[in-house]
C-alpha positions as a printed NumPy array, in Angstrom:
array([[  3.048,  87.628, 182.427],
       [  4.75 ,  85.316, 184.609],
       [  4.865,  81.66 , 184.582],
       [  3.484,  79.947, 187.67 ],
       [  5.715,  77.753, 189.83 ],
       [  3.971,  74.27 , 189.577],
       [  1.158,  74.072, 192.198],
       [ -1.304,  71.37 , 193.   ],
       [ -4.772,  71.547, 190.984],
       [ -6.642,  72.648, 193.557],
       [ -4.815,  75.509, 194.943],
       [ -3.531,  78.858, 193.701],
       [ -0.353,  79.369, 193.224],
       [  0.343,  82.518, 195.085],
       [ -2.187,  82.006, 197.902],
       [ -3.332,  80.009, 200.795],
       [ -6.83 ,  80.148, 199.797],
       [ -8.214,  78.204, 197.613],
       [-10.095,  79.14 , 194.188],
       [-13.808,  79.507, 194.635],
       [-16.063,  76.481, 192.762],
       [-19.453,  76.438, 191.658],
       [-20.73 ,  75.061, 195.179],
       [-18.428,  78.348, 197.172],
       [-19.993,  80.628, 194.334],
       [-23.567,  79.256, 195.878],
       [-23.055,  79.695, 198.947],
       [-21.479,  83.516, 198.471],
       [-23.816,  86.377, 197.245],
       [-21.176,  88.233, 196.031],
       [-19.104,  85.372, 194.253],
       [-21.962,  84.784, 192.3  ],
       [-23.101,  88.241, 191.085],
       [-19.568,  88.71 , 190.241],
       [-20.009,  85.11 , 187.733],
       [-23.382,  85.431, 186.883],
       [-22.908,  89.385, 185.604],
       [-19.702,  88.004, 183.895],
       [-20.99 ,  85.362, 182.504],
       [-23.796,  88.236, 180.983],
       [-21.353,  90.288, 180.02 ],
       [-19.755,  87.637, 178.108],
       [-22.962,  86.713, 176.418],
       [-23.126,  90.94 , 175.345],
       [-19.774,  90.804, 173.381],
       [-19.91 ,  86.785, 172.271],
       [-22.848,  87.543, 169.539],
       [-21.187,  90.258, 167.675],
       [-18.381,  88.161, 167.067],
       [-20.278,  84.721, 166.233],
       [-22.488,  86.485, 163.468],
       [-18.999,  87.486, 161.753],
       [-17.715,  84.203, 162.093],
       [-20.92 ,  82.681, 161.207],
       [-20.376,  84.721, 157.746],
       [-16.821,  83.98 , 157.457],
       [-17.394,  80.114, 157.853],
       [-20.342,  80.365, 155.291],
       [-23.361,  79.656, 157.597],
       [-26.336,  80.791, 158.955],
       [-25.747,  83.712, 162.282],
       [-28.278,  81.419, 163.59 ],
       [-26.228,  78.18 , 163.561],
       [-23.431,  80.159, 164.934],
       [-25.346,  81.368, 167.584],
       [-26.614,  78.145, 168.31 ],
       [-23.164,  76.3  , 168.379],
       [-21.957,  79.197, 170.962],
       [-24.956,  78.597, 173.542],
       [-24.645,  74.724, 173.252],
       [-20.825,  74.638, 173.579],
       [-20.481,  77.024, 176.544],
       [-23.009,  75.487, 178.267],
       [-21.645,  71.48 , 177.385],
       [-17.981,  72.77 , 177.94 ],
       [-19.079,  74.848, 181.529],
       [-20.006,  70.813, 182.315],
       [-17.136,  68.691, 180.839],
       [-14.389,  71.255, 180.152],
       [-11.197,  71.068, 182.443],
       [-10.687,  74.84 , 182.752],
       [-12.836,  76.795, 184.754],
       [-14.072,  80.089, 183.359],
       [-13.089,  79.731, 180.106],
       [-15.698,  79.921, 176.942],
       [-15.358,  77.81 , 174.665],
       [-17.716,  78.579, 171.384],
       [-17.979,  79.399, 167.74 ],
       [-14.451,  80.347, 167.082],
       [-12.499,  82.09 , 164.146],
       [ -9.722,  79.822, 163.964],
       [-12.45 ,  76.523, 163.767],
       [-14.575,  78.78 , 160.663],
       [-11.125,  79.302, 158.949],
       [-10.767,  75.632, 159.009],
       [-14.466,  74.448, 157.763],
       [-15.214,  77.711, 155.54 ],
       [-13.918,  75.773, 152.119],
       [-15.973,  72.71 , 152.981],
       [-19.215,  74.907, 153.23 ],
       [-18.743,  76.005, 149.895],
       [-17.939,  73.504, 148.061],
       [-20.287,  70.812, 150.074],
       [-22.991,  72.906, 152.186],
       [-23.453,  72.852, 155.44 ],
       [-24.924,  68.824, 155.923],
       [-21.025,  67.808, 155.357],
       [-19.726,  70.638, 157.772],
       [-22.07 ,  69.008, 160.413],
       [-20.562,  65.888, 159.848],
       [-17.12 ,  66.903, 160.04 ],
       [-17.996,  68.482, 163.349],
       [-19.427,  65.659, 164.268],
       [-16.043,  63.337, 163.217],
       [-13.84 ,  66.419, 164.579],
       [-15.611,  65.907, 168.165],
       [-14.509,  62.066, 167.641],
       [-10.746,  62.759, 167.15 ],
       [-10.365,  64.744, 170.176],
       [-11.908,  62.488, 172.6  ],
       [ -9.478,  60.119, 170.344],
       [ -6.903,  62.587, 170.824],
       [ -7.503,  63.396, 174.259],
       [ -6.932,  59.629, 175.359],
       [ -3.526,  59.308, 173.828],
       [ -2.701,  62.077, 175.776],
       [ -1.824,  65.089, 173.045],
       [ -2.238,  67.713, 175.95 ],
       [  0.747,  66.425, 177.438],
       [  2.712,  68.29 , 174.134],
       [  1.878,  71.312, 175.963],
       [  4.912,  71.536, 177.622],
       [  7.041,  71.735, 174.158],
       [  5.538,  75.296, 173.721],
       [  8.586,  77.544, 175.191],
       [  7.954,  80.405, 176.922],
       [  8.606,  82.737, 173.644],
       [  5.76 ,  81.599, 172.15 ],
       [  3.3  ,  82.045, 174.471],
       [  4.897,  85.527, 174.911],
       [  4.066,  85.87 , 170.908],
       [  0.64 ,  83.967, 171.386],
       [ -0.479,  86.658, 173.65 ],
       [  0.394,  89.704, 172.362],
       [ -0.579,  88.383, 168.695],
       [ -4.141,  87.695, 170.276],
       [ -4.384,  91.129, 171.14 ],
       [ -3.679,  92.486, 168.033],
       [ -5.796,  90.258, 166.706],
       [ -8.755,  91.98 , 168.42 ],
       [ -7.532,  95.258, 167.56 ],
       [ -8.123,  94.489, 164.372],
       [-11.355,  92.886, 164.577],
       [-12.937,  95.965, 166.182],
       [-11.525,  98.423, 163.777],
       [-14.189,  98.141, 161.177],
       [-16.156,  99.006, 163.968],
       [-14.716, 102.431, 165.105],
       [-12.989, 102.815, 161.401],
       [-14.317, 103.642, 157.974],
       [-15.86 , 106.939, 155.771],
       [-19.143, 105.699, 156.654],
       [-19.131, 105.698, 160.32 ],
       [-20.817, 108.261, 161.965],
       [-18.803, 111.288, 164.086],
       [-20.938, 110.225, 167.354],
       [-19.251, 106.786, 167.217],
       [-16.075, 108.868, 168.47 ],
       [-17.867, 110.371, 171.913],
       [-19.542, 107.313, 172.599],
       [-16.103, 105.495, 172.268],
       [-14.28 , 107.573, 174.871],
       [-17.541, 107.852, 177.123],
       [-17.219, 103.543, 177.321],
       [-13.47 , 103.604, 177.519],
       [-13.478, 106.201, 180.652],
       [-16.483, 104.213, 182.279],
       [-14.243, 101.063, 181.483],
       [-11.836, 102.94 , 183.828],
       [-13.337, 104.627, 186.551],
       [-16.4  , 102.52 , 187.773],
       [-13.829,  99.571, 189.345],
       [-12.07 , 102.605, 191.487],
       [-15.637, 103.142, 192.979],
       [-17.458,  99.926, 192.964],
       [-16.859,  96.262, 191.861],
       [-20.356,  95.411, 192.522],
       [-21.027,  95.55 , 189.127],
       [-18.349,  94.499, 186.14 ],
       [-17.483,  97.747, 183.905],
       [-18.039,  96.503, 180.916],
       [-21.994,  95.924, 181.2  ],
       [-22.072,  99.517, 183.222],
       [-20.022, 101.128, 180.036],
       [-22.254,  98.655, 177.489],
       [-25.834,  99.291, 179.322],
       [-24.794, 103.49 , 179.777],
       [-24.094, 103.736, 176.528],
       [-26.969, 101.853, 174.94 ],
       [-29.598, 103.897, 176.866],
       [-27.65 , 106.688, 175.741],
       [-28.198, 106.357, 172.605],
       [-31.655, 104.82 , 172.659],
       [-32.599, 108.536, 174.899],
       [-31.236, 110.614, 172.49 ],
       [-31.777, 108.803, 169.051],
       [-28.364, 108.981, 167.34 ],
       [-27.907, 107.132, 164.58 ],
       [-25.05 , 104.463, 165.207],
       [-24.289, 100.906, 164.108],
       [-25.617,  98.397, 166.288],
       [-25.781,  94.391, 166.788],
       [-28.754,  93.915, 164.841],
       [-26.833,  95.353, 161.732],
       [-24.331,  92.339, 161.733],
       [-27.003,  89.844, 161.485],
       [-30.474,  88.093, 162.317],
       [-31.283,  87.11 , 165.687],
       [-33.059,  83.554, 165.56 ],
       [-36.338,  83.037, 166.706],
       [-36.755,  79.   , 167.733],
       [-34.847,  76.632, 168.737],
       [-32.969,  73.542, 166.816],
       [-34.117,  70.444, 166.795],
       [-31.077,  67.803, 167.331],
       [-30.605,  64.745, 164.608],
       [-28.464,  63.155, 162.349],
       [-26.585,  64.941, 159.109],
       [-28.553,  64.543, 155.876],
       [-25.281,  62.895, 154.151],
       [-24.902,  59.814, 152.285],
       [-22.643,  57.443, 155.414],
       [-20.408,  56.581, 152.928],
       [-16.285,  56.204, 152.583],
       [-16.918,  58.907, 149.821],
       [-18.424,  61.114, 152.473],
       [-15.666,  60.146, 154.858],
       [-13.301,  61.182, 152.36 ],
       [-14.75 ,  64.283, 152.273],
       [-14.742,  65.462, 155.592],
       [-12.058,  63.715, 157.311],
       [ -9.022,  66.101, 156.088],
       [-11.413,  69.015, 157.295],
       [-12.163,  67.387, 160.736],
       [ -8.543,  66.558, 161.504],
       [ -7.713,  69.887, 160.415],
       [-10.709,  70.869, 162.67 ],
       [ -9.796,  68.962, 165.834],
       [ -6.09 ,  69.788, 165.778],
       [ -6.522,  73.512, 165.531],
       [ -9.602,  73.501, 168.149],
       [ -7.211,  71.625, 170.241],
       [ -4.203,  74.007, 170.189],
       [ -6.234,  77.082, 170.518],
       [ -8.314,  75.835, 173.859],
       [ -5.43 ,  74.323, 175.295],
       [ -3.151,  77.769, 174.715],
       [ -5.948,  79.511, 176.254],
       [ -6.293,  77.486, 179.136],
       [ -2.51 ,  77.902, 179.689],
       [ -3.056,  81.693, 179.462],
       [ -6.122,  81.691, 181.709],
       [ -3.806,  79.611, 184.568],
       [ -1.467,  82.098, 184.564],
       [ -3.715,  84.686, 184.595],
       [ -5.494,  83.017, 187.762],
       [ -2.468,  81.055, 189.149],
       [ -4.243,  77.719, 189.278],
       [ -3.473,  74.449, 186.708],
       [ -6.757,  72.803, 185.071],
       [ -6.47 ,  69.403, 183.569],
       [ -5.834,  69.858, 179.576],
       [ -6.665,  66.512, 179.278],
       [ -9.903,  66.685, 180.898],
       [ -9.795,  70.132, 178.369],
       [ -9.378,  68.205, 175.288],
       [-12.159,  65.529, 175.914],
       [-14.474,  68.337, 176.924],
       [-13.983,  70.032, 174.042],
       [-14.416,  67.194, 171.742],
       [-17.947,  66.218, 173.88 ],
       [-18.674,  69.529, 172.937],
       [-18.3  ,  69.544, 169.595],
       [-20.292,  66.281, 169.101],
       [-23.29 ,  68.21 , 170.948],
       [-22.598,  71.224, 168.879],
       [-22.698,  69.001, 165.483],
       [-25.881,  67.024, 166.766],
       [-27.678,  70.276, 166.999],
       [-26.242,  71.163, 163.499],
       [-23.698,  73.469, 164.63 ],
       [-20.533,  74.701, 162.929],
       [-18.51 ,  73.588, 165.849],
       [-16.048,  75.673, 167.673],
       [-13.173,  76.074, 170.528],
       [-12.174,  78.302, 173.152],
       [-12.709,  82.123, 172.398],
       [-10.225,  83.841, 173.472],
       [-11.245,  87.245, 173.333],
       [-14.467,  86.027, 175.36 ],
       [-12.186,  84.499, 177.698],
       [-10.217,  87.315, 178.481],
       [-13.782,  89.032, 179.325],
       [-14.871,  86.604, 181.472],
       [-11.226,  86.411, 183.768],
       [-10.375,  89.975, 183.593],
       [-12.822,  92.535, 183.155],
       [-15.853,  90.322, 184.771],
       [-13.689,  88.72 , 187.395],
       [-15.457,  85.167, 186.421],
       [-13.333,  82.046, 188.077],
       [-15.722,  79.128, 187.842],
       [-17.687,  77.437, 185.989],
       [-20.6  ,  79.154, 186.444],
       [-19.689,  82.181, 184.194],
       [-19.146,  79.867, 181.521],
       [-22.604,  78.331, 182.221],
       [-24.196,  81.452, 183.031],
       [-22.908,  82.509, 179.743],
       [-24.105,  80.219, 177.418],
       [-27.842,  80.553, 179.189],
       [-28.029,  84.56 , 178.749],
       [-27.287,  84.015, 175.28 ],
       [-29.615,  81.619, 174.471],
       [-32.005,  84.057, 176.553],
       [-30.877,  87.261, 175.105],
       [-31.651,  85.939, 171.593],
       [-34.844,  84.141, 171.802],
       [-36.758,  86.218, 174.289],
       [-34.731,  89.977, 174.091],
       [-33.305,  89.713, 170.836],
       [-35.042,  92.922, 169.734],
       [-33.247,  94.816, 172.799],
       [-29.848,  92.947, 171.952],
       [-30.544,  94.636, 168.53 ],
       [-29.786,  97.809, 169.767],
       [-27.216,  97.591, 171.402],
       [-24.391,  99.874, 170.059],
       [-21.738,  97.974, 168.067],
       [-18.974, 100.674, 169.278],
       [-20.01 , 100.031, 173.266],
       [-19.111,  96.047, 172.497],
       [-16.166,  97.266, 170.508],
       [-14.821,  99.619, 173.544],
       [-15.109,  96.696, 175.69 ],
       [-12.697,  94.697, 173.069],
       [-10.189,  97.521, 173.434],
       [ -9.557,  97.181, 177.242],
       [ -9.654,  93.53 , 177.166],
       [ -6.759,  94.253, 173.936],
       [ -4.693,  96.438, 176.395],
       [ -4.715,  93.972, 179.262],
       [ -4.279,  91.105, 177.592],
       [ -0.71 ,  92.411, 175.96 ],
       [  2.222,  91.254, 177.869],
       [  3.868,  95.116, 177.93 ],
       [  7.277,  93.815, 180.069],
       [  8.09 ,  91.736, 176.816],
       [  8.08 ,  94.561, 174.884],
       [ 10.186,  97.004, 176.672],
       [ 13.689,  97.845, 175.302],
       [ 15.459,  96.788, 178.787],
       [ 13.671,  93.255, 178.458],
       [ 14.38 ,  93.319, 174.663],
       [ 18.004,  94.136, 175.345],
       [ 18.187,  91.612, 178.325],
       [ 16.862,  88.272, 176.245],
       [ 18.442,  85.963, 174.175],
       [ 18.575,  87.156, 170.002],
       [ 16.818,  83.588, 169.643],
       [ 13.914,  84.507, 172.302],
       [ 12.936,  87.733, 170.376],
       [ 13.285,  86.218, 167.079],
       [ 10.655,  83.641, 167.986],
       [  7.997,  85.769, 169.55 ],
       [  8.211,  88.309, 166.799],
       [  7.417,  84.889, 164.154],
       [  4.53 ,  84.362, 166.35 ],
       [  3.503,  87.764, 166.412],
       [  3.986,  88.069, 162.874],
       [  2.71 ,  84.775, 161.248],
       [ -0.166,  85.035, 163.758],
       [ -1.318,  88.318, 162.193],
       [ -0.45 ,  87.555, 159.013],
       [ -2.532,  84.524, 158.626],
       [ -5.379,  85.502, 161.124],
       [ -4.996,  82.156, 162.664],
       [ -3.446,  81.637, 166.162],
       [ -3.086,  77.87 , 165.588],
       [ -0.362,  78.537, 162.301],
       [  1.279,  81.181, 164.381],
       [  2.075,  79.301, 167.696],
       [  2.681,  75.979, 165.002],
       [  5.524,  78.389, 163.217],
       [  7.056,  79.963, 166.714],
       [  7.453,  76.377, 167.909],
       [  9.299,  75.019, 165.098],
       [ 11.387,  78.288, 165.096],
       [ 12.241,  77.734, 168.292],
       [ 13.332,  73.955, 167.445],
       [ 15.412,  75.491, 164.668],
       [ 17.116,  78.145, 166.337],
       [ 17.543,  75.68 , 170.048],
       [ 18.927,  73.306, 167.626],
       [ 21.564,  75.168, 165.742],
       [ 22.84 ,  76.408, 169.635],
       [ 23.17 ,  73.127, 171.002],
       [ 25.111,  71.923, 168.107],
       [ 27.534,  74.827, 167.973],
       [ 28.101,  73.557, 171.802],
       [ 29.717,  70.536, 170.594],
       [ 33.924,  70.421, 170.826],
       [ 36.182,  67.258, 169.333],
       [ 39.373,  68.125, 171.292],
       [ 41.786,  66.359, 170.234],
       [ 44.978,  65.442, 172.658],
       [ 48.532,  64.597, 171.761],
       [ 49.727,  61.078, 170.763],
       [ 51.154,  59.361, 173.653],
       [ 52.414,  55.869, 174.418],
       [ 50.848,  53.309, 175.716],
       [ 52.889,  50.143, 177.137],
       [ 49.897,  48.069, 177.4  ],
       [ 50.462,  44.276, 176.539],
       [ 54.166,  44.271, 176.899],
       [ 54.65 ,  46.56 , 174.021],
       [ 54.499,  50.219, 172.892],
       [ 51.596,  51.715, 170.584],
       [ 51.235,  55.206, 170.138],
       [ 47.559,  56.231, 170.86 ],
       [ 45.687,  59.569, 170.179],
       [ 43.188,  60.211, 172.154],
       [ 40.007,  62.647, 171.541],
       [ 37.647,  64.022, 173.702],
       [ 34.421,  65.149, 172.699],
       [ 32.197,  67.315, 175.059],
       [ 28.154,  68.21 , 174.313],
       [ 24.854,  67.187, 173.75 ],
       [ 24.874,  64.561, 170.529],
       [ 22.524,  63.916, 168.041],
       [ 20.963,  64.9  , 164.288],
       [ 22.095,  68.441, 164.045],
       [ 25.471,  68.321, 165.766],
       [ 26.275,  65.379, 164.514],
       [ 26.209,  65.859, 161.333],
       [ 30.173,  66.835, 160.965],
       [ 31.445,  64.883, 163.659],
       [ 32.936,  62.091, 161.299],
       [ 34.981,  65.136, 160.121],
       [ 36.847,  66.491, 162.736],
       [ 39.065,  63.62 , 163.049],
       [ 42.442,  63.23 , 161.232],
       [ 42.363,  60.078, 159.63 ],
       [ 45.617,  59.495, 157.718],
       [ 47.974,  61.584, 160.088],
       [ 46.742,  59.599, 163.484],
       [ 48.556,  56.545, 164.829],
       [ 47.093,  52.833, 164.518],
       [ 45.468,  53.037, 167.837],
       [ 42.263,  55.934, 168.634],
       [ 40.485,  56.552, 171.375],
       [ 37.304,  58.37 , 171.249],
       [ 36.372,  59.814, 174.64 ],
       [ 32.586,  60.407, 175.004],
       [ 32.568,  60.682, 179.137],
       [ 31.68 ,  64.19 , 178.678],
       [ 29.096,  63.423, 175.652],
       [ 25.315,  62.235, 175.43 ],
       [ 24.265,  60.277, 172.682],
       [ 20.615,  61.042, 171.859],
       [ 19.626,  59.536, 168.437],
       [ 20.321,  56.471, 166.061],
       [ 21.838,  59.593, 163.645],
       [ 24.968,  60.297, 166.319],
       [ 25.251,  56.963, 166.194],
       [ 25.621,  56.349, 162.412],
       [ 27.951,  59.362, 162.805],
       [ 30.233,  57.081, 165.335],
       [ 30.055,  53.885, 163.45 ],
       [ 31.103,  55.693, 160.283],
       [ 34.027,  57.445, 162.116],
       [ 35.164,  53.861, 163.397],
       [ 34.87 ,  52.156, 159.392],
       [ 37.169,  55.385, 157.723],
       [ 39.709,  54.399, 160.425],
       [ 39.264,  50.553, 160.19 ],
       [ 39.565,  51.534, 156.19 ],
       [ 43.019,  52.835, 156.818],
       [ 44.089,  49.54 , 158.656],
       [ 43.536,  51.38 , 162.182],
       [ 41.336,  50.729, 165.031],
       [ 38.854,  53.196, 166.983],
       [ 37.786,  52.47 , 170.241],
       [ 34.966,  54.387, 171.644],
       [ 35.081,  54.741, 175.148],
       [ 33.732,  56.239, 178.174],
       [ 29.285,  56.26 , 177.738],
       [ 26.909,  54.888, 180.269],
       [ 23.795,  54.886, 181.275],
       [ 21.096,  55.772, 178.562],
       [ 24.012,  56.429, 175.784],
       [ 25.93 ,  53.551, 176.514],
       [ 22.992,  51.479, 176.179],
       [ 21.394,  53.287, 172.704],
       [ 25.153,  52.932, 171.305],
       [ 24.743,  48.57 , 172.567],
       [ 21.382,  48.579, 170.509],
       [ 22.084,  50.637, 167.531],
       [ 25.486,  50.729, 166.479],
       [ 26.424,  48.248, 163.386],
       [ 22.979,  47.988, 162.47 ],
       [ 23.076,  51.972, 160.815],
       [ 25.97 ,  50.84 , 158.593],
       [ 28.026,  53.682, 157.891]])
């Protein structure tokens, strides 16, 4: 996957025409069969996966299933990424699953509730702007950790002694419909051909599979918004507030990684911050219905943009409306559908979504040690953990690390020979050095000791023309170099910053002390 050259928010990247909207989606019968089908499509494979995350965080399926309707359809509004669905997410039911136990599920809604808060908070001081510190190593990582990711969730599914042998046939029939119906139509997605062929196939001839009703109850009503049944109390706030920053931060990371993915996938830009204030709206309406609260699904996602073809915000919205549909008024139907159809679907969308090119020996061979050893602690920590937030937290402070120690091994103190200067009527031996890089914490550190204090002459000149001076801990490291020479009765003169260096070395030097 290929970065995108920066484009204007309204236009693709690698086309004159612009990306369709809601209103071109309206006005084209085949724009918006290709959303609305997505969007149903994406409804099919999202309640599977909210009932298991509904268990993992310790609720209900039915407040998961809630959440997901109310945040793709509140997100389809106020999000800043068209297409994307935002619902019920692992990552978020990691977060909130230790609070459930130990408090019940009054003080999750409140810390849904609170978590909405901080990222409309968040959102104004502008944290989507940190996007651009993720390198490109990560995301590579991100990506192909995500798709292992739903490898693994859809192996209990087509894995285990007490699966049944048709599981197998019914796999490969979805996975070869998966393939061939867009080489002879792309009036309808594949997935809801492969997911619709294989359920009537199995409803015709009665086999005996798993299906979506075994993961969970289907709810039968609707919720009825209000308040949290908690004491409003600093106790209480206590309580939830490590949880909902927790919350907010990880919901945050994971939507705003997936709407990088999704505009490089579709070579347009959405506004993350627009993204982050959308998502925190929606997790205020998710808590008010008594939701578990959520973020962008990436899995769901990946449905929606490439096997649906979704691009606007309709599929999102389309989404969250067939789900509520599909489990109120069909959720008997929904019931039958066969878990290993959904899971088939889960495989192709695994395939596409890995970035192959990173992974091939010619690319490994042609990158940087440092690049590979980053996306592979993504990867790794990712999988490890189960969490995409931890993983993409760990790759990006590897890649500090590792961009750190090479800038600082860029660093030279050359020094020069002594030679005399007849300045002031007299002669005074001078030594000059020059030092050439990119200054501060880490390749600073042993700059006071690459000088030669007691064999110089009285008279040093430290050369920094070819230097930048980025922190008040280069600095310390100059002011202490210029005390161990006044200490031997000799005098340092630093010489040759401007600009932004000259002018940090004006404000900060001899107030560090040495």
């Amino acid at each position: 996957m290929t970065p995108s050259p920066a484009v204007t928010a309204d236009a693709p990247a690698h086309s004159q025409e612009r990306p369709p909207t809601v209103l071109s989606a309206l006005r084209s019968p085949r724009r918006l069969r290709i959303e609305l089908l997505s969007g149903l499509v994406v409804a099919l494979a999202m309640i599977p996966e909210v009932l298991s995350f509904s268990v993992l965080a310790g609720v209900d399926p039915k407040v998961g299933l809630f959440t997901a309707v109310i945040m793709a359809i509140t997100i389809a509004v106020v999000g800043g990424r068209p297409a994307m669905v935002s619902a019920a997410a692992g990552a978020t039911a990691l977060v909130i699953a230790p609070l459930v136990a130990a408090h019940g599920t009054a003080y999750l809604v409140a810390a849904v509730l609170l978590a909405g808060l901080m990222q409309i908070v968040l959102a104004l001081l502008g944290v989507a702007r940190l996007m651009r510190f993720i390198p490109r190593s990560v995301m590579t990582g991100f990506v192909n950790a995500l798709a292992v990711l739903i490898l693994l969730a859809q192996l209990p599914h087509l894995v285990g002694r007490d699966l049944p042998w048709l599981v197998y046939p019914l796999l490969a029939l979805c996975l070869v419909l998966l393939v061939v119906v867009p080489r002879l139509t792309s009036a309808v997605p594949a997935p809801l051909v492969a997911i619709v062929a294989v359920t009537v196939l199995v409803a015709v001839t009665g086999w005996q599979v798993p299906d979506v009703a075994d993961q969970g109850e289907l709810p039968s009503s609707l919720p009825i918004p209000g308040l949290p049944h908690v004491p409003f109390t600093l106790e209480t706030l206590r309580i939830i507030a490590p949880y909902a920053l927790a919350m907010a931060l990880v919901g945050l990371m994971e939507s705003l990684l997936t709407a990088k993915l999704v505009d490089d996938i579709t070579d347009t830009r959405s506004d993350k911050t627009r993204e982050s204030w959308g998502q925190g709206v929606a997790n205020l309406m998710a808590g008010a219905f008594g939701g578990m609260g959520g973020c962008a699904m990436i899995g769901q996602t990946m449905v929606n943009v490439k096997q649906g073809g979704g691009r606007t915000r309709l599929s999102t919205f389309s989404a969250g409306v067939f789900l509520l549909i599909l489990v109120l008024l069909l959720s008997e139907a929904v019931g039958r559908v066969p878990m290993v159809a959904l899971a088939g679907v889960m495989l192709a969308v695994c395939a596409s979504t890995v970035d192959w090119h990173s992974l091939r020996p010619s690319t490994l061979r042609a990158m940087p040690l440092s690049e590979t050893v980053v996306m592979a602690v993504t990867v790794v920590a990712t999988v490890w953990t189960h969490n995409l937030a931890i993983g993409v937290v760990l790759g990006v402070l590897t890649a500090i690390v590792l961009f750190a120690r090479r800038v600082a091994n860029l660093v030279r103190v050359e020094p020069e020979e002594p030679t005399a200067d007849g300045a002031d009527g007299g002669t005074l031996t001078v030594r000059r050095y020059r030092v050439r890089g990119q200054l501060f914490f880490a390749s600073s550190n042993d700059l006071v000791h690459q000088f030669d204090y007691a064999g110089d002459p009285e008279e040093v000149v430290v050369d920094l023309s070819a230097a930048e001076v980025w922190d008040a801990s280069t600095v310390a490291a100059l002011d202490a170099v210029v005390t161990k020479y006044a200490e031997r009765g000799k005098r340092a003169r630093i010489v040759g910053l401007d600009g932004a260096s000259a002018r940090r070395m004006e404000r900060l030097s001899g107030r560090l002390g040495a």
